[in-house]
C-alpha positions, 0 to 999 in steps of 0.5 A, spaced: 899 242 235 899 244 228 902 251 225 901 255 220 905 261 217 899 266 214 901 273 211 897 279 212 900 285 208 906 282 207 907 281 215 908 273 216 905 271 222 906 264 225 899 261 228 900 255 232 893 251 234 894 249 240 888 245 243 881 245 239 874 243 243 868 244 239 867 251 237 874 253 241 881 254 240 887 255 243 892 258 238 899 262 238 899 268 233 907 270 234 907 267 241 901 270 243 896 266 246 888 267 244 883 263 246 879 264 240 872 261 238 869 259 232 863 263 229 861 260 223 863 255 218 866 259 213 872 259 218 872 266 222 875 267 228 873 272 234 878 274 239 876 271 246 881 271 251 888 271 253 888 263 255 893 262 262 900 260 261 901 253 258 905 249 263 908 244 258 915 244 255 917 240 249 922 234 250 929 237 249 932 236 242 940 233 241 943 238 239 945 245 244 948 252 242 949 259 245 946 265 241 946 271 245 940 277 245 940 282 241 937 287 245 934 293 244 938 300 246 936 302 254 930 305 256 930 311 261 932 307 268 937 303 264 931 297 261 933 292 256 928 288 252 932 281 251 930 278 244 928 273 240 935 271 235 931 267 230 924 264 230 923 258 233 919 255 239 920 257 246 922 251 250 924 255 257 924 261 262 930 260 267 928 266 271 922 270 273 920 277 274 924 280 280 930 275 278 937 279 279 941 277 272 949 276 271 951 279 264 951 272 260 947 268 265 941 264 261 935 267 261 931 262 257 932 257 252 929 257 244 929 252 240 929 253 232 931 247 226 931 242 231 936 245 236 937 248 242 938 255 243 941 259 250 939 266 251 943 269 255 943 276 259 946 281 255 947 285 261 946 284 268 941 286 272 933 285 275 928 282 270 922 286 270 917 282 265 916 276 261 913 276 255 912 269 252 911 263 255 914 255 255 911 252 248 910 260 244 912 260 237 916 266 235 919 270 231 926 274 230 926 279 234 920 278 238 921 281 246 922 275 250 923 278 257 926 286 259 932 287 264 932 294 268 
C-alpha cells in the first residue's frame, strides 16, 4: 500500500492506494474508501464506487498506549460522534453497531507513529454507526463511530 499526503486549497488529504488492477484502484482518501478508475494517461481519476469494507488488519505493533476520544458535544437524543485523537490507520473495530458501550470500554484501535492506540467510549451507551473500517487512514478528528 502506498500513501500520499495531497493538498487541495490548503486541506491536507491522505490518499492510500490500496490495490491497482489495470486501469482500477482501490484508494483511501482520509479514510474513505473509493473504487477509482483510471480515464486517461494524464493520471485523472472518476469516482466509481464506495469498495466493500476491507476484511484485513495490520499486524500489531510493539508498543500500546490509551488515548481517550474527544467527542463532539451531544446531538439531540443524547448522540456522541467518537473521534480520531490523531492521524494514523485504523487497526480495529471492537464493537458493532447495536453494541451497549461501558464509559471507558474500548471501542477501537488507531495506530499512529508505530504504536497502538485504544479508543475508549467517552460515554456509555449503544453504538449507533461506524464510520471507518479496519485498514482506513485517517486524520485528527475524523468521526470513527457515533454512541447515543
Amino acid at each position: 500500500m502506498k500513501q500520499f499526503i495531497y493538498r487541495i486549497n490548503g486541506q491536507d488529504y491522505i490518499v492510500a492506494v490500496n490495490k491497482l488492477e489495470n486501469s482500477i484502484a482501490q484508494v483511501a482518501v482520509n479514510g474513505s474508501n473509493y473504487e477509482v478508475e483510471l480515464v486517461s494517461n494524464e493520471e485523472e481519476v472518476t469516482l466509481v464506487s464506495r469498495p466493500v469494507a476491507k476484511t484485513t488488519a495490520a499486524p500489531a505493533p510493539q508498543r500500546t498506549a490509551t488515548v481517550s476520544a474527544p467527542t463532539s458535544a451531544p446531538a439531540k437524543g443524547g448522540a456522541g460522534a467518537v473521534k480520531s485523537p490523531l492521524p494514523g490507520i485504523v487497526v480495529a473495530i471492537n464493537v458493532n453497531v447495536g453494541d451497549e458501550v461501558k464509559k471507558g470500554q474500548t471501542v477501537a484501535v488507531l495506530e499512529a507513529m508505530k504504536m497502538e492506540n485504544t479508543i475508549a467510549a467517552p460515554q456509555a451507551g449503544k453504538v449507533t454507526s461506524i464510520s471507518v473500517n479496519p485498514g482506513d487512514s485517517v486524520l485528527e478528528g475524523v468521526t470513527i463511530l457515533t454512541i447515543e
